[in-house]
C-alpha positions as CSV (number, residue, x, y, z in Angstrom):
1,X,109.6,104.8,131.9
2,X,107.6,108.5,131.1
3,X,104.4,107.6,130.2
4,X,103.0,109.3,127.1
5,X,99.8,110.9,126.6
6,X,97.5,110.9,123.7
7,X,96.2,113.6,121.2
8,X,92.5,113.2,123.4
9,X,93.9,112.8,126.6
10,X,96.4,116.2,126.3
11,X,93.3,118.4,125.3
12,X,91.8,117.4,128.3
13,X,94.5,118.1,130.3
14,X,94.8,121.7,128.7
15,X,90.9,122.6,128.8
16,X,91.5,121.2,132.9
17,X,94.0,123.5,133.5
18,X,93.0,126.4,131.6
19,X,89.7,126.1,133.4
20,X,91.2,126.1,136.7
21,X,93.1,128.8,135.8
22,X,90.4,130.6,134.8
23,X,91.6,131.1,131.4
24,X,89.3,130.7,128.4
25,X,89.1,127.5,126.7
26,X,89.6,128.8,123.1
27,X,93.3,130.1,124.4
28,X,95.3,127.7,122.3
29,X,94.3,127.3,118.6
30,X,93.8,124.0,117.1
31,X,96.7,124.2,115.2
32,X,98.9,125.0,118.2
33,X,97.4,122.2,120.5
34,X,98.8,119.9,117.7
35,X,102.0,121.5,117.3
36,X,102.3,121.3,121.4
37,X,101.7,117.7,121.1
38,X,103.8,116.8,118.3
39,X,106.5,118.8,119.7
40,X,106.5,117.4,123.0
41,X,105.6,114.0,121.9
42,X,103.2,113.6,124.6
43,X,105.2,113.8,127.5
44,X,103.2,115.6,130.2
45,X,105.9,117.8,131.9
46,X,107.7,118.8,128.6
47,X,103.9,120.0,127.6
48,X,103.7,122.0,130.6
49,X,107.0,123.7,130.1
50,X,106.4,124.8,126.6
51,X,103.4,126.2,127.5
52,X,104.1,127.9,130.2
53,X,107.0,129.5,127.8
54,X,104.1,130.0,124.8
55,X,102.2,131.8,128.0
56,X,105.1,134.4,129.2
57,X,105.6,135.1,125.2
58,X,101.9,135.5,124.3
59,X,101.4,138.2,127.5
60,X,105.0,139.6,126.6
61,X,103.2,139.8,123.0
62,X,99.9,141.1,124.2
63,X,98.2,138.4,122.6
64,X,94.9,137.2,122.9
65,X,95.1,133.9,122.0
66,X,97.9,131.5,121.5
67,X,99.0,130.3,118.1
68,X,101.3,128.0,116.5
69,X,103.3,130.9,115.7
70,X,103.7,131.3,119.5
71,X,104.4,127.9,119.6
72,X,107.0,127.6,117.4
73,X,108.6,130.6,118.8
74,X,108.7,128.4,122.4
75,X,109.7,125.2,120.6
76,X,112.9,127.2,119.5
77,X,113.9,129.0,122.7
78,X,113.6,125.7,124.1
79,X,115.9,123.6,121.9
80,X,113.4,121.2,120.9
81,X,112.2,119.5,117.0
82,X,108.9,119.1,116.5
83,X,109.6,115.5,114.7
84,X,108.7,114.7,111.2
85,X,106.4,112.0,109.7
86,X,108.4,108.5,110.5
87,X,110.4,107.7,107.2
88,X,109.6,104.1,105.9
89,X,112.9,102.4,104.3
90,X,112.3,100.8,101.0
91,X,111.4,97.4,100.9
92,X,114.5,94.8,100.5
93,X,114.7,93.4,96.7
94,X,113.2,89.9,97.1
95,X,114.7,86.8,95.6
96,X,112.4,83.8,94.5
97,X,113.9,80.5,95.2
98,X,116.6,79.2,92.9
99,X,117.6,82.4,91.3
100,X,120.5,84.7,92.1
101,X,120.8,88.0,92.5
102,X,122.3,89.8,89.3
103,X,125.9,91.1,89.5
């Protein structure tokens, strides 16, 4: 089993590796730290894929700072859906004792 990483947990991994690579900490917007996240659904090496991909497009780009426009723009070249809110299924129609269900 893959184990997942957290919301916390992934931006210290990011400001980690940015910092070694001597990149500034402010590189990747709020916005686009959460996209990354959702996207990838925590799964370390998926993160690092997509952002190196959000990387080559940003320099390709000449931009300064990554965005969740950049972000998206990776999430598409790389097949994946950033997943939506969980749906919640309507509650089953409950019965009291004794009484039946109308036909």
């Amino acid at each position: 089993m893959v184990a997942k990483t957290d919301p916390a947990l992934l931006d210290a991994m990011l400001a980690h590796g940015l910092a070694a690579a001597g990149a500034p900490a402010d590189l990747l917007t709020a916005e686009a730290r959460l996209l990354l996240h959702r996207a990838c659904r925590g799964l370390p090496r998926l993160v690092s894929q997509l952002l190196h991909l959000a990387l080559l497009l940003a320099d390709e780009q000449e931009l300064p700072s990554i965005d969740a426009s950049v972000i998206s723009s990776a999430i598409a070249l790389l097949h994946l859906e950033t997943p939506s809110p969980p749906r919640v299924a309507p509650p089953k129609p409950r019965f009291d004792r004794g009484t039946k269900p109308r036909e």
